[in-house]
C-alpha positions in Angstrom: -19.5 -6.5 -12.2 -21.8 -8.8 -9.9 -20.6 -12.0 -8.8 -23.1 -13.5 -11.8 -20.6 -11.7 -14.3 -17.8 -13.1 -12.2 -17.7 -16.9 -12.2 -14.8 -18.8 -9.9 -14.4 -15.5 -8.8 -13.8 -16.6 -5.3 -11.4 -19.3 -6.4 -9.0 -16.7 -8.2 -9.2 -14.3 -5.5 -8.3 -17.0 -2.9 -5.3 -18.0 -5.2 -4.5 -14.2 -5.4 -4.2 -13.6 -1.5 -2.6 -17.0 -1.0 0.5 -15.9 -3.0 0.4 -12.6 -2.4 0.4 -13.6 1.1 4.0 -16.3 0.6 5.3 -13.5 -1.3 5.0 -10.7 1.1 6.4 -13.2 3.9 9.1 -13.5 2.1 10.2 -10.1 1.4 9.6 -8.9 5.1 12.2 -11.5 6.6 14.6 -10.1 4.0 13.4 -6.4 5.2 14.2 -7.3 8.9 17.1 -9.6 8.6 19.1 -7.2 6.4 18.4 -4.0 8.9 19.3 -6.6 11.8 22.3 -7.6 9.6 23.5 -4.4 9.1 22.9 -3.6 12.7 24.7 -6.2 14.0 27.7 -6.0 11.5 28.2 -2.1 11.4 26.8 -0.8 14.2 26.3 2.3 12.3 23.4 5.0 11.9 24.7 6.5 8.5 24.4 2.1 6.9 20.6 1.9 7.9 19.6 5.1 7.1 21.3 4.3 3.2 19.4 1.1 3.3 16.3 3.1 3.9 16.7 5.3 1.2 18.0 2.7 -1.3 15.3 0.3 -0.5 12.2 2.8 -1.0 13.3 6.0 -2.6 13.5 4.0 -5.9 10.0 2.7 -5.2 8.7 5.6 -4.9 10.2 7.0 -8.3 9.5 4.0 -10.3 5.5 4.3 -9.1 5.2 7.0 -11.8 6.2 4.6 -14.2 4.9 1.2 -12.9 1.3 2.7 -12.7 1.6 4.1 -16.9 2.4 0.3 -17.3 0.0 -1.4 -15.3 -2.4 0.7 -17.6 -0.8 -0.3 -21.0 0.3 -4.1 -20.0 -1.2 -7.0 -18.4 -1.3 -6.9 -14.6 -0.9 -10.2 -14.1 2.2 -10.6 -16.0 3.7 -7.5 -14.6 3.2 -8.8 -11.2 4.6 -12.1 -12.0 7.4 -9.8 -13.9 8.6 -8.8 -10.9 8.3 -11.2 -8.5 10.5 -13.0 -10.5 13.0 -10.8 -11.2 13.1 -10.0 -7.0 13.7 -13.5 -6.6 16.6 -13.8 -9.0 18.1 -10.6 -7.8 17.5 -12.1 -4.3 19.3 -15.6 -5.2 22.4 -13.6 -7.0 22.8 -11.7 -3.7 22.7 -14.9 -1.7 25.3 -17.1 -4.3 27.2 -13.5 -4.0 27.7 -13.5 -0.4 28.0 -17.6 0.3 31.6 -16.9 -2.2 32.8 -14.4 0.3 31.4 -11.5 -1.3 29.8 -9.4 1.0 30.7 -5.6 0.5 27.4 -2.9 1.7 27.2 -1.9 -1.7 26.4 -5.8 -3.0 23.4 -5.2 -0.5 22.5 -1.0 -1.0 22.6 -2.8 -4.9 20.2 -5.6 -4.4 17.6 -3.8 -2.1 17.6 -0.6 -4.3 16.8 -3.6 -7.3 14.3 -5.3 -5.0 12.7 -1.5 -4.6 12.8 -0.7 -8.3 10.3 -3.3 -9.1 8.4 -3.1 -5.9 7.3 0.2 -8.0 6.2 -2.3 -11.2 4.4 -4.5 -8.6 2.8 -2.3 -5.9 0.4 -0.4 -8.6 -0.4 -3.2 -10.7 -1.2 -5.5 -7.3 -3.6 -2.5 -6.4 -5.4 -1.8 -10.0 -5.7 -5.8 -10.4 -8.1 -6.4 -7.4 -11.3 -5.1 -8.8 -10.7 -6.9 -12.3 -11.3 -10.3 -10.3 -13.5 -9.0 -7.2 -17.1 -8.3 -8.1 -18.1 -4.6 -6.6 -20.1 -5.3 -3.8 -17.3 -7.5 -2.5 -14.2 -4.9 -2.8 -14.4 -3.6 0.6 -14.5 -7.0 1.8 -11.8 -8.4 0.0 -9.6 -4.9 0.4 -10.1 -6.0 4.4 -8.5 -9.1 3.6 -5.7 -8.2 2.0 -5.2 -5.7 4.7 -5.8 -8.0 7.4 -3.2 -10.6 5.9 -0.3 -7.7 5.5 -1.0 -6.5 9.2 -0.8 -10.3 10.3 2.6 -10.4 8.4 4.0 -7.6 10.1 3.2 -9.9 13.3 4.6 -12.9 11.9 7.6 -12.0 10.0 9.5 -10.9 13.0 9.7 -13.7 15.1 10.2 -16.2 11.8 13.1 -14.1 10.4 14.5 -14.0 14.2 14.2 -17.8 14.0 16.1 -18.0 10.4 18.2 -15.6 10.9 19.5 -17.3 14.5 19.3 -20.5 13.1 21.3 -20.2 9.9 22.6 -16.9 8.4 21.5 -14.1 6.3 21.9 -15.8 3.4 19.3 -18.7 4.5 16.8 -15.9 4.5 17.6 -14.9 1.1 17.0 -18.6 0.0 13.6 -18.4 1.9 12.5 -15.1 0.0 13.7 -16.7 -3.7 11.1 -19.7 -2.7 8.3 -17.6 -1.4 8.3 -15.3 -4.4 8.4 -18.5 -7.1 5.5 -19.7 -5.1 4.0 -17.0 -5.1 4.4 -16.2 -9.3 3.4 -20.3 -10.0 -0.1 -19.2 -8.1 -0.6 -16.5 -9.7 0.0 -17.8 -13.3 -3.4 -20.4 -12.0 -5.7 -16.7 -11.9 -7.5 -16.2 -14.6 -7.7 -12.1 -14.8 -9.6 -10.2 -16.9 -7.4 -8.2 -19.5 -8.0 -4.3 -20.9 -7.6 -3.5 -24.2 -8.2 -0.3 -24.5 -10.3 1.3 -27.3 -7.9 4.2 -27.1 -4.7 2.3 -28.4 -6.9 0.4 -30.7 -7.7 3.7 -32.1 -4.1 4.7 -33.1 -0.5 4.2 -30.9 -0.2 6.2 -27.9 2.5 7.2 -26.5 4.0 6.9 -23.0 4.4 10.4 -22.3 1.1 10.7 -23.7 -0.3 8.6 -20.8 1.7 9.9 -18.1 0.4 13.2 -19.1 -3.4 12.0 -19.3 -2.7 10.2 -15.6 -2.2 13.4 -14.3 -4.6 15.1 -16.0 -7.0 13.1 -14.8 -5.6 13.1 -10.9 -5.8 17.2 -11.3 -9.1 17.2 -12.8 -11.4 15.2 -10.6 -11.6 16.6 -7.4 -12.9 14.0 -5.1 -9.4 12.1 -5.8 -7.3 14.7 -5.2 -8.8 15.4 -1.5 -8.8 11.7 -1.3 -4.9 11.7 -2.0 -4.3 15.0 0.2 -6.2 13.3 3.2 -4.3 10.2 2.9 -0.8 12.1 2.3 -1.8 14.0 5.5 -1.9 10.9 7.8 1.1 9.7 6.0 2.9 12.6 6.8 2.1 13.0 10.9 1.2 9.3 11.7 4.5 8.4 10.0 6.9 9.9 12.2 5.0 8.8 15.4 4.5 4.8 14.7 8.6 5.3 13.8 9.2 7.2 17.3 7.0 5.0 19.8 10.0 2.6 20.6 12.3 5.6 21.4 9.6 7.1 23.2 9.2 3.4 25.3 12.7 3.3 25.8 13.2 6.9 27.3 10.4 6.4 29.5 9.5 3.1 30.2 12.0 1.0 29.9 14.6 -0.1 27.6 13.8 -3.7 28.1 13.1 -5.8 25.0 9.7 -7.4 25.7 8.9 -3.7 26.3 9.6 -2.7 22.3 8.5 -6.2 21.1 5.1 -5.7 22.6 5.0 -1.8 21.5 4.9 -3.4 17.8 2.9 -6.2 18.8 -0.1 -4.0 19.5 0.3 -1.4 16.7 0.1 -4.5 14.1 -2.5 -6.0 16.2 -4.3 -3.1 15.9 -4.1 -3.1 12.1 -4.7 -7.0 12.1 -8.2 -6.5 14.0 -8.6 -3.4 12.1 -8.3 -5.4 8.6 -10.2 -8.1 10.1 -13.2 -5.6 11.1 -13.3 -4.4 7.7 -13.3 -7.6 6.0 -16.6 -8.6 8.2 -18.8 -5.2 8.4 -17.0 -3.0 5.3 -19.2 -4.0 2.7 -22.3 -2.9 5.0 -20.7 0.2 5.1 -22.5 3.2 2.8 -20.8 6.6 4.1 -17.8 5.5 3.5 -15.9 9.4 3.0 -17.1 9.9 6.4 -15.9 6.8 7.7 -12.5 8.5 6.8 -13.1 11.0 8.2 -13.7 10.1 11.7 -11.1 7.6 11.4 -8.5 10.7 11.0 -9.8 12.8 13.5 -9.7 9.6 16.0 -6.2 9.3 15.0 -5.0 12.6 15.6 -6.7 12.6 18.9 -5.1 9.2 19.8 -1.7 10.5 18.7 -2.2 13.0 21.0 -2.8 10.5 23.7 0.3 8.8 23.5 2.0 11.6 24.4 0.1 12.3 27.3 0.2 8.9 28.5 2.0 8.0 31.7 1.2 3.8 32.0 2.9 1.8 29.6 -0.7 -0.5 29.0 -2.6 2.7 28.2 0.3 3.5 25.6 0.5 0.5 24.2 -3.8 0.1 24.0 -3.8 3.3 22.5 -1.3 1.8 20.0 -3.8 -0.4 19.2 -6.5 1.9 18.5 -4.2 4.2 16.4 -4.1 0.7 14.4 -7.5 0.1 14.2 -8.1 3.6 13.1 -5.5 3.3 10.3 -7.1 -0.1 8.6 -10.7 1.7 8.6 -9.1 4.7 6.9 -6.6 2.8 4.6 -9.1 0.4 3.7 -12.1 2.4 2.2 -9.9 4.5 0.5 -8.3 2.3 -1.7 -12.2 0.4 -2.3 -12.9 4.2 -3.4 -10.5 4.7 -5.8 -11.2 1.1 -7.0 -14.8 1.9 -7.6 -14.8 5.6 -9.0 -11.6 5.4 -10.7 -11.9 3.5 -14.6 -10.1 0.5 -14.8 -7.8 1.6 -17.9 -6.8 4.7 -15.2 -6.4 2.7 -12.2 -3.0 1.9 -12.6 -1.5 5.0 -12.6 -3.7 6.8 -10.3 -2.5 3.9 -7.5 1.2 5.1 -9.1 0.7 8.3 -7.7 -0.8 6.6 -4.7 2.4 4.6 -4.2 4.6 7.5 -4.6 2.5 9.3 -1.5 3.0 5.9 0.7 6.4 5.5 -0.4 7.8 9.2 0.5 5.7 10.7 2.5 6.0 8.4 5.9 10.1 9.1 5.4 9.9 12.5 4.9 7.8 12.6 8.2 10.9 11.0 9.9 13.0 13.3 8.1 11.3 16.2 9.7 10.8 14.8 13.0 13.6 12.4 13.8 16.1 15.4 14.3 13.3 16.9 16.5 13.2 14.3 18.8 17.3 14.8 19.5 15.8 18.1 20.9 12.7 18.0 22.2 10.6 15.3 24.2 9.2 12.4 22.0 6.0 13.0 24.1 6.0 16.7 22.8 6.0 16.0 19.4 3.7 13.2 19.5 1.0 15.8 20.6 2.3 18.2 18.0 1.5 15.8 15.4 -1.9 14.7 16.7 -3.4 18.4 17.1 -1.7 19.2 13.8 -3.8 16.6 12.2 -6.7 17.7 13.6 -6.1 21.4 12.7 -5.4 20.5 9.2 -8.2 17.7 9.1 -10.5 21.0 10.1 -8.8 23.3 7.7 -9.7 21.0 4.7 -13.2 20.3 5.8 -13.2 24.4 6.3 -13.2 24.6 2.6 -16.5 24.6 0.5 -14.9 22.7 -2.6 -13.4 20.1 -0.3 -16.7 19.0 1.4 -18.5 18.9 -2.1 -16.0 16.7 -3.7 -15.7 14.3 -0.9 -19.6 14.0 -0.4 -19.5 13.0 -4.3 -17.8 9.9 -3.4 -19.3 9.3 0.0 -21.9 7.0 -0.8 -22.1 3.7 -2.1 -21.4 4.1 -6.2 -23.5 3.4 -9.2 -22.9 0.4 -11.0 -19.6 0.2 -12.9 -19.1 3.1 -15.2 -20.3 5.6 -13.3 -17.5 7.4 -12.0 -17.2 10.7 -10.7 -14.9 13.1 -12.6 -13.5 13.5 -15.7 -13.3 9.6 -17.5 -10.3 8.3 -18.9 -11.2 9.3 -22.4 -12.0 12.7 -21.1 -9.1 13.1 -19.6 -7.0 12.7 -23.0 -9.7 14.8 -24.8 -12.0 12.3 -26.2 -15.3 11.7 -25.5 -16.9 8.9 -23.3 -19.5 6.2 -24.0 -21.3 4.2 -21.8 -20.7 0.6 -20.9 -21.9 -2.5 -22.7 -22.8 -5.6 -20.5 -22.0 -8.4 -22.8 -22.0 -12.5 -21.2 -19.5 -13.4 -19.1 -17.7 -15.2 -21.5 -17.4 -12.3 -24.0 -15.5 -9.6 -24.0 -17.2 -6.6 -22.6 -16.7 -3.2 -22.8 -16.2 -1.2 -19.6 -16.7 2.9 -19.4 -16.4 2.8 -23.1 -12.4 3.0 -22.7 -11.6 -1.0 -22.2 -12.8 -4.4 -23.4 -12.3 -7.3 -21.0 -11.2 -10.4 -22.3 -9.1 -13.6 -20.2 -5.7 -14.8 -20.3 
């Protein structure tokens, strides 16, 4: 739609960002005070590395279903949905440990809830963007939102340090109850456009039924499966090294704190500017596929880098390229998908999405954490960089590879014109084109959905 189709839509996407921006504060003080917490009380490898796995493996398996439901349910309530229910769990954890109860399974319990509907949330945050962003503003506003998450990592930090000093763990908890009511009593002011989809108002269908056309439709258009395997790809070998850099500074620079505070400091910089760059120049951007594209390969050469670096600056600037380049991949690839994918689809196809963020960057540390007990930190960081090269080459080596991805390089059509199989496609129906109706109607979009407001 064109911002003419979309009145006040620069009003709801400010509220949008505003509490999405409270919200997120709010969850990353409780992210670093507990792993300081745990630190501090435990002293123990085996503790953090549970409250790893309990506070994202069940995000990653509840993706599969929190992107069928974004699809069948409204976004905006399922957002709210589980914001609220974090916040509750959050408060029961704080009551919990201010009456002396304080066991590690009380907190592996409360972050693995915390995780489960960061599964509901994460997909339906993702699909609901371009149902209140016009299409020639996505990029711009995907820039934002990725500016404002990178500025949280900078942020959150030094304000849970200040908390958690101050008062206790359980003042933090407090803190991330309020930010997340905040955050819901914004949202509830949006006014987002809701799909109804011609599909279900055809006859019921099933849950499984939509799992299986989800995937379906992931397997059978190309562009977004090289899409997901280039993004899985810098998952998997950037993870390990952005995880590695402070053991890497400490071995060889210096164990000195300021030294691993300013090692994080320019990575999120990085991303911060990154974000910020994209917000300002994205939507000018027309080969966006091979915007990717050279972002990767900078990455992997820059990866390389660090390992060959022998001044601390030059690590830590080349920390803040390897940021830079990870905002201009990240952010393109999710306006993509936003614009090529049908909005009854979206949903789960950022599911699937989730589930790569939400495993791959662990499995990364999985495979080279042990590694780096072995071999230099300096070693693998090369290994990682000239592997994503290689494997960058490898997949532009391949005929089908390039073709897909040059589908989807250019600017799109207006909406409707995806690449691929369409949703009703995908479940064996045929697809009709869209109907522009007045703003204040309900329209029909790709023939599978009819907009209408909450």
């Amino acid at each position: 739609m064109s911002n003419e189709e979309m009145p006040g839509w620069k009003r709801n996407v400010g509220l949008f960002l505003t509490g999405q921006t409270i919200s997120l504060l709010g969850s990353m003080l409780v992210m670093f005070a507990v792993m300081w917490h745990l630190t501090i009380e435990t002293r123990s490898g085996s503790v953090l590395m549970l409250s790893i796995v309990f506070g994202m493996l069940p995000q990653a398996f509840m993706s599969i279903f929190g992107g069928v439901w974004a699809d069948r349910h409204s976004r905006k309530l399922l957002i709210m949905g589980a914001d609220t229910t974090i916040a509750v769990v959050t408060l029961g954890l704080a009551l919990l440990m201010v009456s002396g109860v304080d066991d590690l399974w009380v907190i592996y319990l409360a972050l693995a809830v915390r995780s489960v509907f960061a599964g509901i949330q994460t997909p339906a945050v993702s699909a609901m963007i371009p149902q209140i962003t016009p299409a020639d503003q996505l990029m711009r506003v995907n820039g934002m939102f990725q500016s404002i998450q990178s500025g949280m990592m900078l942020l959150a930090p030094a304000l849970a340090a200040v908390v958690y000093a101050s008062f206790d763990i359980v003042a933090v908890f407090f803190v991330d109850a309020a930010t997340a009511l905040i955050g819901v009593g914004m949202l509830a002011l949006v006014r987002v456009p809701r799909l109804v989809r011609a599909d279900v108002e055809a006859g019921p269908v099933s849950y499984f039924g939509d799992l299986v056309a989800g995937v379906r439709y992931i397997g059978s258009n190309a562009p977004l499966k090289w899409l997901i395997a280039l993004f899985a790809l810098v998952m998997f070998l950037v993870g390990a090294p952005s995880y590695l850099t402070p053991l890497m500074v400490t071995r060889t620079f210096g164990d000195e704190v300021w030294k691993l505070t300013a090692n994080e400091l320019f990575w999120g910089g990085g991303m911060l500017l990154g974000g910020i760059i994209m917000a300002s120049v994205g939507p000018r951007i027309t080969r966006r596929v091979r915007l990717m594209v050279g972002s990767v390969l900078a990455t992997g050469v820059l990866v390389a880098g660090l390992g060959l670096s022998t001044n601390m600056w030059v690590f830590f600037g080349l920390g803040l390229l390897i940021g830079i380049t990870f905002a201009t991949l990240n952010t393109p690839a999710f306006t993509i998908i936003q614009e090529r994918v049908e909005p009854e689809m979206q949903g789960r196809v950022f599911g699937f999405v989730g589930i790569v963020m939400t495993v791959a960057m662990p499995l990364s540390m999985v495979v080279f954490g042990p590694l780096a007990d072995r071999f230099s930190v300096e070693s693998l960081l090369v290994l990682a960089g000239v592997l994503l090269v290689a494997v960058l080459g490898a997949i532009l080596a391949v005929p089908a590879a390039r073709r897909s991805l040059a589908q989807v390089d250019v600017a799109p059509e207006p909406v409707g014109e995806a690449v691929g199989e369409t949703a009703a496609q995908a479940v064996g129906e045929p697809a009709a084109e869209a109907v522009t109706e007045p703003a204040d109607k309900p329209v029909e979009v790709a023939g599978a959905a009819r907009v209408d407001h909450l």
